[in-house]
N, C-alpha and C positions, 0 to 999 in steps of 0.2 A: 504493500500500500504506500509506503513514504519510498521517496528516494535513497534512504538506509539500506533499504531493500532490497531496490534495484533502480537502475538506471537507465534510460532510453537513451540509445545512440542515434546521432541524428547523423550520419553520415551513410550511405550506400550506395553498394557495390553498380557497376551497370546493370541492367535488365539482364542482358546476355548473360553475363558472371553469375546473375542467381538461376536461370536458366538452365546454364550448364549442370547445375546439382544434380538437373534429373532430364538427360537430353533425349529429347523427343525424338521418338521414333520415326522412321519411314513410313507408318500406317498410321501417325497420328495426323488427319488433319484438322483444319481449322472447323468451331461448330460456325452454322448460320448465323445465330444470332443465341446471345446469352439476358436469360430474365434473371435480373436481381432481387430477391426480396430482400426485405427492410421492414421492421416490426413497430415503428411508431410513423406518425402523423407525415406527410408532406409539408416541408415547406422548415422542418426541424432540424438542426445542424446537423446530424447523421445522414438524415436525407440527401443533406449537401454533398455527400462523399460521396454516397451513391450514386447521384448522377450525373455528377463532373467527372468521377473517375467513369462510369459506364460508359459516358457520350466519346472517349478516346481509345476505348479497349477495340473499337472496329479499326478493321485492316490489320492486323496483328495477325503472329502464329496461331493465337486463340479463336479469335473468331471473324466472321467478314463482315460483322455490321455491327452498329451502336448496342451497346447491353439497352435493356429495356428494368426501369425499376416497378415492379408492384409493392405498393405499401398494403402490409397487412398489421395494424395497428390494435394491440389488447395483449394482456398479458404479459404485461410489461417485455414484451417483444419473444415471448414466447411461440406467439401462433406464428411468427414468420420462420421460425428453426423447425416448429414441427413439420411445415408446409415442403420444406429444405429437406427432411427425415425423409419423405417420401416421394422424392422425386427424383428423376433420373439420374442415374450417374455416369452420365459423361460428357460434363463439364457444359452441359447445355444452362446449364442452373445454378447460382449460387444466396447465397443471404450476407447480408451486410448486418452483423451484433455486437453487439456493448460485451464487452469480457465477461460482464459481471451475470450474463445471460447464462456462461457457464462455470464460471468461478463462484460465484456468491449461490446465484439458486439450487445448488445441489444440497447445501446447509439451510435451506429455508425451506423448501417443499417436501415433503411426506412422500411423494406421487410427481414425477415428472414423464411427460411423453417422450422425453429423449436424455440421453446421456452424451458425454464429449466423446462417448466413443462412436457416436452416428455419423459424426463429421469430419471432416479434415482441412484443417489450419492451412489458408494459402498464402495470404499475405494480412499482416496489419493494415491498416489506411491512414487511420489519423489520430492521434494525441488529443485530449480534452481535457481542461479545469473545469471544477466547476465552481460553483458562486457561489452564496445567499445575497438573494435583494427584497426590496422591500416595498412597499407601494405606498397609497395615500392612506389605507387605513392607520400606517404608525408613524408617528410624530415625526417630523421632519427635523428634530432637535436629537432623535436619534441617528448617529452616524458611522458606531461602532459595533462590533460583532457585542460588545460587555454593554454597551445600551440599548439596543435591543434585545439582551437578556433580562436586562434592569426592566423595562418598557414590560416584557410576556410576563416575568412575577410582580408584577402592579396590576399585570390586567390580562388573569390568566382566561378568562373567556374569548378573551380576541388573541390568545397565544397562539397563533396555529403555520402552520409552512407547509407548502401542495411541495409534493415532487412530480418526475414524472409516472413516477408506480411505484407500489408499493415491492419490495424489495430489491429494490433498485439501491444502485451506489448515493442516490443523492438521501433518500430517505433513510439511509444509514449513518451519513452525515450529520441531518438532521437529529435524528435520535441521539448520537454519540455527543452530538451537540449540548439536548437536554438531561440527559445520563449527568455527563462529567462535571456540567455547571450547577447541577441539581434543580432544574427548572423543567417544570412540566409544556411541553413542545406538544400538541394536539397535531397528527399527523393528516396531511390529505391529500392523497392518491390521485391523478389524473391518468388521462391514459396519453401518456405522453407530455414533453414540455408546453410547447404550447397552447394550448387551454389553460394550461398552470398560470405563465407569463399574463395572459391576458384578464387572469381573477384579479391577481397582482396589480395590475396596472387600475385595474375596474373595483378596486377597492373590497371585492368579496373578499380576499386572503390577506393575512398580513403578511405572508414573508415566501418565496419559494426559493428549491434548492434544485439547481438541474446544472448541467452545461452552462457556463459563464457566457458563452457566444450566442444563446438564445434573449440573453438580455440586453445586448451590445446597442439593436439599435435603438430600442424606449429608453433607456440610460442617456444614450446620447442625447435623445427628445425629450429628458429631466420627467420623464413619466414613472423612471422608479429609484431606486438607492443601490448600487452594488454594495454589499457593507465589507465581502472580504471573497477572495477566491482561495483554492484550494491546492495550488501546483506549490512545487518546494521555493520558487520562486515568483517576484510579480509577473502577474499575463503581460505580453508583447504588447495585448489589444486593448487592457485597460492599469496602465503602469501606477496609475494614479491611486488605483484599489488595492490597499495592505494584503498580504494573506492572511490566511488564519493564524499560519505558526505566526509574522509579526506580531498577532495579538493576542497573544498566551493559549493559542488551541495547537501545537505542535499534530498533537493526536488526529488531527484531521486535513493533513498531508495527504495529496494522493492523485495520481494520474489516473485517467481512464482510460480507455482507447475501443475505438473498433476496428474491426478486422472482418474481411471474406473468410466463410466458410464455405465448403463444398460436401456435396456426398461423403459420407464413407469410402465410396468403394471407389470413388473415382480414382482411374488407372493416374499415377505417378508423372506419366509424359502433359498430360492433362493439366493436373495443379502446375506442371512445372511454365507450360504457356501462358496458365491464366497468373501466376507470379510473375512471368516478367512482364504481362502487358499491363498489370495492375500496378508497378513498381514505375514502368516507363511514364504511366499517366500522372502518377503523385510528380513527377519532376519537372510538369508542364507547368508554364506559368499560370496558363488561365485556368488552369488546375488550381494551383497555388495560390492564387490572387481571390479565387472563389472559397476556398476554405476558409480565407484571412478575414473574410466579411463575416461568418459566423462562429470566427475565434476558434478553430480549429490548427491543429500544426501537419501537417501532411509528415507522415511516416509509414515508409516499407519496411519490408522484412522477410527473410527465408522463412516457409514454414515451419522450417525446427525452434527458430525463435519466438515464433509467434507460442507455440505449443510450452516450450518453456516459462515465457512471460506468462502464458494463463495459468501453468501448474503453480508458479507463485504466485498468482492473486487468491488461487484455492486455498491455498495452505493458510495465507496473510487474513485474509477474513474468515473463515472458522473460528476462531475464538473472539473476534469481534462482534461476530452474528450470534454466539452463545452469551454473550455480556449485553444486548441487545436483548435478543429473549425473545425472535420474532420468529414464527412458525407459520404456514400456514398450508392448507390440502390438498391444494390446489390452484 
């Protein structure tokens, strides 16, 4: 979870160098066209990833046309991995998810329709902080993470923070928030950040915890408060917002990221095409300039790294999600 932990390297190899890992056959060829799934809202930083890196995967080893995204949104982005669970394997198909889709919820649900072993890690995509902000329901004389702790134990019926789902990284946050401060935090679920963002701005909620880059452009339009992010250091896109560790939450350090997954079973030459046309598109400007807008960092990866980084988000949140104390059936 902290950069103690681990570290992102932001430096990578050509397309071809990670390509070569696993050189594509004489019978591999390119598919037609590849569908993306994506498990929350349109128009949501993740989504961003998804279809600026889609729209440059055509004309590659992988495929001969633009990926195509479907948003299948619920579940805090589960229905789009089960969707992924049963659909072809070969490389016609992938989903774009939050680590924590398979790091965190295998400690929280009772009952899941899939395991990490249905998939297979192609490439990371992009790096995410996240935030807490604040709207017009709380005082605009609140400006710190320790004043709006002050502000919810004065006025614990308006104490509450949306994420974008429940077991989700942000809502962990959120909790770990109220835990360590000793303040009671009233949680509330969306299905996804946006609806969150816009309680936020619309005075329903007082506080949400999602990706820092869903806030960037109301922030700017003085529609809400970032009060602190979450990366080991300040965001690129908002330098002027402390983090948490500057503000005595060390404990709530933490990158995110998302990553392509693929089938299980998909054949090796396969992942190896859709990694480097996945790694080639993160290095494009308009790639990169379109992440920049909803505070994303674009980053690739071999799939062994990707596989790695999520074995250690598994292991890093299990005893964070038992100190939390949150379960649920499904």
């Amino acid at each position: 979870m902290t950069t103690t932990r681990r570290h992102f390297i932001h430096t990578l190899g050509s397309a071809a160098a990670l390509g070569a890992l696993y050189p594509l056959s004489a019978s591999a060829q390119p598919v037609d066209q590849v569908k993306i799934y994506f498990g929350f809202p349109a128009g949501s930083s993740g989504d961003t990833v998804a279809r600026r890196v889609g729209e440059r995967l055509g004309g590659t080893a992988y495929t001969k046309n633009a990926g195509v995204v479907e948003n299948k949104p619920g579940a805090g982005g589960r229905i789009a991995l089960e969707t992924l669970k049963a659909s072809p394997a070969d490389g016609s198909v992938l989903a774009l998810a939050q680590v924590s889709a398979l790091a965190n919820y295998p400690h929280i649900y009772s009952k899941m329709n899939y395991t990490d072993k249905d998939f297979a890690p192609v490439s990371i995509g992009a790096i995410m902080h996240h935030g807490l902000a604040v709207g017009p329901m709380v005082p605009a004389s609140v400006k710190t993470v320790k004043d709006f702790l002050a502000w919810a134990k004065a006025n614990p019926k308006d104490a509450s923070y949306g994420s974008p789902g429940a077991g989700s990284t942000p809502h962990f946050l959120g909790a770990l928030l109220g835990i360590n401060s000793g303040v009671e935090l009233r949680h509330v679920p969306y299905r996804g950040s946006i609806p969150g963002v816009t309680d936020v701005v619309g005075g329903q909620v007082a506080a949400m915890v999602t990706p820092h880059g869903d806030f960037i452009a109301n922030y700017k339009a003085g529609k809400l408060r970032i009060l602190a992010t979450s990366g080991p250091k300040r965001s690129i896109y908002v330098p002027d917002v402390p983090t948490f560790a500057e503000q005595g939450f060390p404990e709530l350090t933490t990158e995110e990221w998302f990553g392509f997954y693929a089938p299980a079973a998909t054949p090796k030459p396969v992942i190896a095409a859709a990694n480097a046309a996945i790694n080639a598109a993160l290095k494009e400007k308009s790639v990169i300039d379109s992440l920049a807008i909803v505070g994303l960092m674009p980053h690739g990866s071999t799939p062994e790294e990707m596989a790695r980084w999520q074995k250690a988000e598994y292991d890093a949140w299990g005893p964070l999600i038992k100190k939390i104390g949150f379960t649920a059936e499904s």
